[in-house]
C-alpha positions in Angstrom: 9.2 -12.9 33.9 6.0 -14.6 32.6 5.9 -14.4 28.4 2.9 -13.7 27.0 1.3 -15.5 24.5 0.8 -14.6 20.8 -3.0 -14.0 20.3 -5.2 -15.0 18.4 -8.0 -13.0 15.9 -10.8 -14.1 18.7 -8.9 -11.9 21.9 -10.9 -8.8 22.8 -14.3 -9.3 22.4 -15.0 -12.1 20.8 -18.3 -12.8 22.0 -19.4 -9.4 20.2 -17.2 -10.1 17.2 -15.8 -7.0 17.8 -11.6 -6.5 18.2 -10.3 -4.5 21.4 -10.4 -1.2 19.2 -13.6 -1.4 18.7 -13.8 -2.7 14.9 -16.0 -5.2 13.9 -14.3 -8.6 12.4 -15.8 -8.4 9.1 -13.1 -9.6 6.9 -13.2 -13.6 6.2 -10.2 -15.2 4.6 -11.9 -15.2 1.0 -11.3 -11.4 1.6 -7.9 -11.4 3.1 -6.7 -13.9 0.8 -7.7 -11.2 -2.1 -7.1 -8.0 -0.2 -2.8 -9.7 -0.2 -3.2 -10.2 -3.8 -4.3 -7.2 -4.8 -2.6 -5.8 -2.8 0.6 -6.8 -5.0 -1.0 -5.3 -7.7 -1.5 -2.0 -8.1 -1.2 1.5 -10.1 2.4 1.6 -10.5 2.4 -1.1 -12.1 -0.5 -1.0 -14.1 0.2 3.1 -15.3 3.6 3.6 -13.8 5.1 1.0 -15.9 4.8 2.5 -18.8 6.7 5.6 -18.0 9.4 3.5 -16.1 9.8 1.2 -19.3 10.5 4.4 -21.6 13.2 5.5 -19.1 15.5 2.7 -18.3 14.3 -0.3 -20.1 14.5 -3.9 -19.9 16.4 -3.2 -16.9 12.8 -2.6 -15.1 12.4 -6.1 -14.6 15.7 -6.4 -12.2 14.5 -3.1 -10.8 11.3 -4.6 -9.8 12.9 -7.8 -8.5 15.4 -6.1 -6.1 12.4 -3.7 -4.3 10.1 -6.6 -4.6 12.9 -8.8 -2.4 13.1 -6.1 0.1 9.1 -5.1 0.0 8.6 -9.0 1.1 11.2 -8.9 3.8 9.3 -5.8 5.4 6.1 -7.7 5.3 7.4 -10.8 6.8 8.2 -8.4 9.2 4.6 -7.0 10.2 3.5 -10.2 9.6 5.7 -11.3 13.0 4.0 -8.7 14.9 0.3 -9.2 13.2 0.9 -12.9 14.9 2.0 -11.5 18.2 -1.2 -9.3 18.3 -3.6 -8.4 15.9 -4.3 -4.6 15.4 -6.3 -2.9 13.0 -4.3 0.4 14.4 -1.5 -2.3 13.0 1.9 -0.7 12.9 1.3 2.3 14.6 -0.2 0.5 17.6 3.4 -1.7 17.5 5.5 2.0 17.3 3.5 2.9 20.3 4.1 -0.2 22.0 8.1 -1.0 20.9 9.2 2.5 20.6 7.1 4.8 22.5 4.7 7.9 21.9 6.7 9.8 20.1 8.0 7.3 17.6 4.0 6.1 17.3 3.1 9.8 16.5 6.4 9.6 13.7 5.1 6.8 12.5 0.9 7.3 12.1 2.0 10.6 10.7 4.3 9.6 8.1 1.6 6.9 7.4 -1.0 9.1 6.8 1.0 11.4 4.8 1.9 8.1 2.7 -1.5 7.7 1.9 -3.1 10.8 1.6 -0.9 11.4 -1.5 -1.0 7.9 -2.8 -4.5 8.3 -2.9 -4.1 11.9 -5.0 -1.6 9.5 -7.4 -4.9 7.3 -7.9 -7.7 9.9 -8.0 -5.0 11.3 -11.3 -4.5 7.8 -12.6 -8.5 7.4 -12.5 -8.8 10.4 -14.4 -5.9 9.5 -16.9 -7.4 6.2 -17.7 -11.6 7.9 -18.4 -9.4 10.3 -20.8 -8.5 7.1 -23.2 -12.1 7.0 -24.4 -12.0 10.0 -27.2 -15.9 10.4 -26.1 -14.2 11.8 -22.9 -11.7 13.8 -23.7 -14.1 17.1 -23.6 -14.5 16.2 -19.6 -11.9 17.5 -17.2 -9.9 15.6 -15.4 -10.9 16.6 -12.0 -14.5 15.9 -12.7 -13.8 12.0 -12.7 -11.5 12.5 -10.2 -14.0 13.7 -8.3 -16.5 11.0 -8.9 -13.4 8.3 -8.1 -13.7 9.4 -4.8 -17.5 10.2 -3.9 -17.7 6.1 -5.0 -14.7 5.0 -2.4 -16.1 7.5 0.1 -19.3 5.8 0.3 -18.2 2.0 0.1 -16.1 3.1 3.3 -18.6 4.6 5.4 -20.8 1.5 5.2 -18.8 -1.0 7.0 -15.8 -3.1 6.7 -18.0 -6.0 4.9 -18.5 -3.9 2.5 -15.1 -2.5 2.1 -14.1 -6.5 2.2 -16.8 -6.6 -1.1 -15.5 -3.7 -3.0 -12.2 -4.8 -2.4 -12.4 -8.7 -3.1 -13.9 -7.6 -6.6 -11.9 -5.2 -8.1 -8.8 -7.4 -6.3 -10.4 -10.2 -8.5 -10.6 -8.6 -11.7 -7.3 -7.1 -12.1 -5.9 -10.6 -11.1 -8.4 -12.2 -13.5 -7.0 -9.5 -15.8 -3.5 -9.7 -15.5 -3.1 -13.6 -15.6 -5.0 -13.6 -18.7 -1.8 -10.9 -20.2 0.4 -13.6 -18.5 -1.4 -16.6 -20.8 -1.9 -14.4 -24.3 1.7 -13.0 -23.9 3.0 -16.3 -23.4 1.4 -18.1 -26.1 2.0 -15.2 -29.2 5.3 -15.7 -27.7 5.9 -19.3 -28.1 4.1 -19.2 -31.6 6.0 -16.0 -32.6 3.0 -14.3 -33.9 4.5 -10.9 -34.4 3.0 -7.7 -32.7 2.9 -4.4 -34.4 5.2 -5.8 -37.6 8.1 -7.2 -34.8 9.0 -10.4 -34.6 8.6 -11.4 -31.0 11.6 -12.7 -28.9 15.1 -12.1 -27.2 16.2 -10.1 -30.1 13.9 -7.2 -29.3 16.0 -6.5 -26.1 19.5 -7.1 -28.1 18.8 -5.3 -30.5 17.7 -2.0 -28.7 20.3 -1.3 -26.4 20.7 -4.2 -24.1 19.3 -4.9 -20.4 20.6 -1.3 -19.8 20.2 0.7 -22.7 21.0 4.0 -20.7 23.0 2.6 -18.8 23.3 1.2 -14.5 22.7 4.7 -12.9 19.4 5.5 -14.2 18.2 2.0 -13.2 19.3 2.7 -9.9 17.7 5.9 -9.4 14.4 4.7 -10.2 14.3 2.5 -7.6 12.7 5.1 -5.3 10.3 4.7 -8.3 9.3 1.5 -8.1 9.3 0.8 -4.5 5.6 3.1 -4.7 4.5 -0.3 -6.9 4.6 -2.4 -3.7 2.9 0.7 -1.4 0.0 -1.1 -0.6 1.1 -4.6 0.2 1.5 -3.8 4.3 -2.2 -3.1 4.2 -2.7 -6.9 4.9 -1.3 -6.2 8.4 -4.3 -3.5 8.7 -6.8 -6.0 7.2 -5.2 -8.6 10.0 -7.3 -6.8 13.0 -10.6 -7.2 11.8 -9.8 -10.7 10.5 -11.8 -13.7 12.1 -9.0 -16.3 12.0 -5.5 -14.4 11.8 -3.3 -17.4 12.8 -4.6 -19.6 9.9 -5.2 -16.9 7.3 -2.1 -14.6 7.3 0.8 -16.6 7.1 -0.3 -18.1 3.9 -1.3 -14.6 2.3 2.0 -13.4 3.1 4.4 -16.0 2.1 2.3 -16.1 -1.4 3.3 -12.5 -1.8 7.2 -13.6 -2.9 5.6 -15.6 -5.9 3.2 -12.9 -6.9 5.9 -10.4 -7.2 7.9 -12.8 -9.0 5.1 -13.7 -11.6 3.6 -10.5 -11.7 6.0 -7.9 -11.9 9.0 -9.3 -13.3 7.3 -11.9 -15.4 5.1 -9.5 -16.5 7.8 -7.3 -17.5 10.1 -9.5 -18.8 7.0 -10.7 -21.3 6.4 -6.9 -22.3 9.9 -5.9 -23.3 9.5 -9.5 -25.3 6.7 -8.5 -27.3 7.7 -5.4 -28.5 10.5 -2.6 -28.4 10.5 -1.4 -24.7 10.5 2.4 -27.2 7.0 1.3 -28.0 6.1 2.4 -24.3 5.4 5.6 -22.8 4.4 7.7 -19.7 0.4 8.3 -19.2 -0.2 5.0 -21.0 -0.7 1.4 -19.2 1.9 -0.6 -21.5 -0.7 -2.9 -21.6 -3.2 -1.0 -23.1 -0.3 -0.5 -25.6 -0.1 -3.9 -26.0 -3.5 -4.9 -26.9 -3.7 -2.1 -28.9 -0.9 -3.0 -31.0 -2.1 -6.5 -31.0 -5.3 -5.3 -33.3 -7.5 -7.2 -31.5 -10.6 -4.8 -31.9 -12.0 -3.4 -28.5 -9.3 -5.5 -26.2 -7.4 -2.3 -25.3 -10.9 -0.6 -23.7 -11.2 -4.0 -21.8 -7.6 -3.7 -20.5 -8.0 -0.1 -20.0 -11.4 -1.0 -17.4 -9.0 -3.0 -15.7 -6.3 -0.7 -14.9 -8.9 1.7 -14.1 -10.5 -1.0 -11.6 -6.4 -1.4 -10.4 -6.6 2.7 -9.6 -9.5 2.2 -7.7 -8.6 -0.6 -5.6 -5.3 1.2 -4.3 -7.9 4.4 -3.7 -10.4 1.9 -1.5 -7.7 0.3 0.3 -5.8 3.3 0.7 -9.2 5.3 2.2 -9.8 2.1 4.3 -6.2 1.9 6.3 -5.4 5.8 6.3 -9.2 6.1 8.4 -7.8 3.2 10.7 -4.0 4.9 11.6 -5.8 8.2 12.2 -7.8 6.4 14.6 -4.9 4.7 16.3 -3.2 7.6 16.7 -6.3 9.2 18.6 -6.2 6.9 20.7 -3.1 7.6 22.1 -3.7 11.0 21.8 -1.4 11.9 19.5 -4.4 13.0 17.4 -7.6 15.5 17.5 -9.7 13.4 20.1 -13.0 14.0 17.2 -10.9 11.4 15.2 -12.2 8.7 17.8 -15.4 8.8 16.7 -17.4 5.3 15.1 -20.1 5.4 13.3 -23.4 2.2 13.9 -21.1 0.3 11.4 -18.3 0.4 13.7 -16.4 2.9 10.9 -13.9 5.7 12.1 -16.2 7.9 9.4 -14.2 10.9 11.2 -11.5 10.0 10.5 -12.2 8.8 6.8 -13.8 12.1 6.4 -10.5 13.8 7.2 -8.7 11.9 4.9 -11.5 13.1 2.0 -10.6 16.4 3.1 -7.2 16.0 1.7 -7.7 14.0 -1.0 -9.8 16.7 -2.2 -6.5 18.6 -2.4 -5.6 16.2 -4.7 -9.1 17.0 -6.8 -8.2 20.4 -7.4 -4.4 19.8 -8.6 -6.0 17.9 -11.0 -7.5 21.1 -11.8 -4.4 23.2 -12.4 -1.9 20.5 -12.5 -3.9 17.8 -14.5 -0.2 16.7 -16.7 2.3 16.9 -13.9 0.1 15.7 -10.9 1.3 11.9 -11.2 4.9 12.0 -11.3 5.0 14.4 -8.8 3.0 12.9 -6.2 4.7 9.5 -6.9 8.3 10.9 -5.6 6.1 12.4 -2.7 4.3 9.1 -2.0 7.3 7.2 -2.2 9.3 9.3 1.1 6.2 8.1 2.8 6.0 4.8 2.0 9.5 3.9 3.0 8.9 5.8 6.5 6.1 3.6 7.2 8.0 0.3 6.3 11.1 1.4 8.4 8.9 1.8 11.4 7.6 -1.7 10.8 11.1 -3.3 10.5 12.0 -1.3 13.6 9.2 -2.5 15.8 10.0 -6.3 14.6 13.3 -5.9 16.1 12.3 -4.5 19.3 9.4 -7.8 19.5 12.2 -10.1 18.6 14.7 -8.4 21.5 11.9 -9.2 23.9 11.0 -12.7 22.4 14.8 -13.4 23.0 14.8 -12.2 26.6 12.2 -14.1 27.6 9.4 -11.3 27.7 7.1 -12.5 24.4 6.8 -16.2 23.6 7.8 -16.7 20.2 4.8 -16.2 17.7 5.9 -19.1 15.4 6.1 -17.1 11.9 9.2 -15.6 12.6 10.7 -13.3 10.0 13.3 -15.6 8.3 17.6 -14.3 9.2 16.3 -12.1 11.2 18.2 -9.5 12.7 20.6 -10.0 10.0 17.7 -9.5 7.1 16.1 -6.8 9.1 19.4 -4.4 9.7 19.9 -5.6 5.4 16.3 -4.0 4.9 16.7 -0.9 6.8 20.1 -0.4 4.8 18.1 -0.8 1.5 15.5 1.8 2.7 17.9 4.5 3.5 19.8 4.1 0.7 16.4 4.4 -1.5 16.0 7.9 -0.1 19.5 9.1 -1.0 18.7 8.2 -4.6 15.6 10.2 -4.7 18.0 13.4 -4.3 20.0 12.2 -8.5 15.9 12.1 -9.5 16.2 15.7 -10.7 13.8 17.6 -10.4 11.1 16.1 -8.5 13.3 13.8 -6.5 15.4 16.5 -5.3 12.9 18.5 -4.5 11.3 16.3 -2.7 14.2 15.5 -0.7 14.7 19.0 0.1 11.7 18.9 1.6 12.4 16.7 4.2 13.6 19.5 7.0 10.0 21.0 6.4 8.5 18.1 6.8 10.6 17.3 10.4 9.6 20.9 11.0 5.7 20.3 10.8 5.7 16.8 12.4 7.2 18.5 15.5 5.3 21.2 16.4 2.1 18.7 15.4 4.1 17.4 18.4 4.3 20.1 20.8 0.8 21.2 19.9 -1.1 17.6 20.1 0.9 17.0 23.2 -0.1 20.2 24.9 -3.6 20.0 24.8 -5.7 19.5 27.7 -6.3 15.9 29.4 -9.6 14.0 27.0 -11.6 11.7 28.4 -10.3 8.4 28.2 -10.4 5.9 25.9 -9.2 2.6 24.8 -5.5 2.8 24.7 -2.9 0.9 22.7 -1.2 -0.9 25.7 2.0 -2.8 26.3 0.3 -6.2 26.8 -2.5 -7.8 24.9 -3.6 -9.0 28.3 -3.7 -5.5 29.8 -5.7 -5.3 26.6 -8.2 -8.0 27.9 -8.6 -6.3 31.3 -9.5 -3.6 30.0 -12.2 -4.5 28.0 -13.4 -7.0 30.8 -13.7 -4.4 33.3 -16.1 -2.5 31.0 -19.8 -2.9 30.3 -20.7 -4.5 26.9 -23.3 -1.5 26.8 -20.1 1.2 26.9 -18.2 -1.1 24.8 -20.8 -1.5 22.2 -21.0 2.1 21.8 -17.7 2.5 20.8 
């Protein structure tokens, strides 16, 4: 049997800059390159540290190591298959391919549910962080929550170049941001200039409780916590299909993830718990708006407080962005309401965008009656999803590398490294992850509970989606980028164009 080839960001129609979905290939590497690293940085850490740091301590720099290990792993992972074929319908288009129909309907699914409450988590933290300025307190929350996502809306709709934009610039400035913490903290650290009337140093974790001041179990249960810090990181795989060089570009955006993780989570929290009593932090707050506030440099904590504002936007572009794209994909297949199909002159899947609105909208309104619970709650929901969607990559790396070992796939030559041994060790992790969310009383259990419901609804989506008469069709995802290129070959640029 005849392997085929890994391919490169220029298969499909490259003579249209256009990738066999359809999509144009907006994204240059200055954007990818950003769209990883911000990627890595996101709302849990910049709000959901706070609250995490209150509950278990200096231990949330372990915490953050272990997931962030695991959260690399996965993407080493999808960055296998982006190399074997580039797919801006990304891991759902592999689940389709790998593990069939009903595993790619699973997995878009649980994807989209991923998102469309991470993006209520960040529509809440916007609104959180405009409520830090006393001149708006008088405004409700769900007004700027509102506003959060009429901006996002429209950045989406015109085009992935301008997604690229949006996203390469608020990327930049929480990086910008955050690396300027990293320098300040370290150097009132080295020159002990105290903070809030504490000495800075080692002592402020000895002398409140230890690395575990509650002790080992809470620190374990909030992993399911943490693991919604690294939620956006697979989006690079996404980004990959409407990349213009994927070969050269990804594999150095993905192995720089490991270090990013290193310096900016547990470096970051390591430094915080070093500069003052982790007691000093508290849910709602960015601890490093707490900080600069305690710092007394005047009118620093409103600068750090634009940026995790910026950070809560990002996660709501990027989420908006992939959420439109997996809808798509699962269209495609038919696994979805054929109207999600549609593109817009930009090449958008506005459709499908639009239906993600719709739900986030939900997500407007709980900000209405729910405007002090919305956060935490939707983080343990967000969380069930996120860990879904990174088992289904995991699973469809091991089906590629089966086939790569049996002669069907040539090797893409980024393998992901002790593989299957790492990838069996990552699935492990997952599941295990999920069983703690049931000792996160209330909200973890609950959401855990949920879980039959949830099977419930994702199988008569099933039945339903499944029984509906036969659509006209369209460009499928296929077994074989080069069934791929016949496909597009034996159609005219015309009928191509106007998808």
């Amino acid at each position: 049997m005849t392997a085929s080839s890994p391919v490169s960001s220029q298969t499909g129609s490259a003579s249209t800059g256009k990738t066999p979905e359809g999509y144009h290939r907006g994204l240059g590497k200055r954007q990818i390159q950003m769209i990883s690293l911000g990627g890595a940085i996101g709302t849990g850490l910049f709000l959901g540290a706070g609250g995490r740091l209150q509950a278990v301590g200096p231990s949330l720099a372990l915490v953050y190591l272990v997931c962030g290990i695991f959260a690399f792993l996965m993407l080493r992972a999808l960055g296998e298959l982006a190399m074997y074929r580039p797919s801006s319908g990304s891991f759902v288009s592999y689940a389709q391919e790998f593990l069939g129909p009903r595993a790619s309907y699973v997995a878009g699914c649980m994807s989209f549910f991923n998102w469309g409450v991470t993006g209520i988590v960040d529509i809440s933290a916007v609104a959180m962080y405009m409520h830090f300025w006393p001149s708006f307190a008088a405004v409700p929350q769900w007004v700027f929550a509102l506003m959060a996502l009429l901006l996002v809306t429209g950045m989406n709709l015109t085009g992935v170049k301008w997604f690229g934009e949006l996203e390469f610039w608020l990327s930049l400035i929480k990086v910008v941001a955050l690396g300027g913490f990293l320098v300040l903290a370290v150097i009132v650290l080295a020159m002990r200039i105290p903070v809030d009337g504490h000495t800075t140093g080692l002592h402020l974790v000895t002398e409140n409780g230890g690395l575990f001041p509650h002790g080992f179990v809470p620190a374990l249960v909030l992993i399911q916590g943490v693991v919604f810090a690294y939620a956006s990181i697979e989006l690079i795989g996404t980004a990959a299909g409407e990349c213009h060089d994927v070969r050269s570009v990804l594999p150095q955006a993905i192995n720089n993830v490991i270090w990013r993780i290193a310096i900016f989570y547990v470096g970051t929290i390591t430094l915080l718990v070093l500069l003052l009593p982790w007691t000093s932090y508290q849910a709602g707050i960015s601890p490093f708006v707490t900080f600069f506030s305690k710092l007394g440099v005047p009118g620093i904590d409103s600068i750090m407080n634009i940026v995790v504002l910026t950070a809560a936007l990002s996660s709501l572009n990027s989420g908006l962005y992939s959420t439109g794209r997996v809808l798509r994909a699962l269209a495609l297949d038919g696994s979805a309401p054929r109207y999600l199909t549609a593109m817009n002159d930009k090449s958008v899947p506005y459709t499908a965008i639009l239906s993600t609105v719709a739900i986030y909208l939900v997500g407007v309104v709980l900000n209405y009656y729910l405007p002090s619970k919305i956060f935490e709650i939707m983080l343990s929901m967000a969380a069930l999803g996120i860990l879904s969607t990174w088992a289904f990559i995991v699973l469809c790396q091991m089906q590629l590398r089966k086939k790569i070992r049996n002669g069907e796939i040539a090797p893409t030559g980024f393998p992901m490294p002790g593989a299957p041994f790492t990838s069996w060790m990552t699935l492990a992790f997952f599941a295990g992850v999920i069983g703690l969310m049931a000792f996160d009383y209330p909200i973890g259990s609950f959401t855990i509970a949920a879980i039959p419901l949830l099977v419930i609804v994702l199988a008569l989506g099933w039945r339903i989606l499944r029984n509906t008469p036969a659509h006209t069709p369209v460009p499928q995802t296929v077994p074989s980028i080069v069934l791929t290129e016949d496909l597009i070959d034996a159609q005219p640029p015309t009928q191509m164009n106007n998808r």
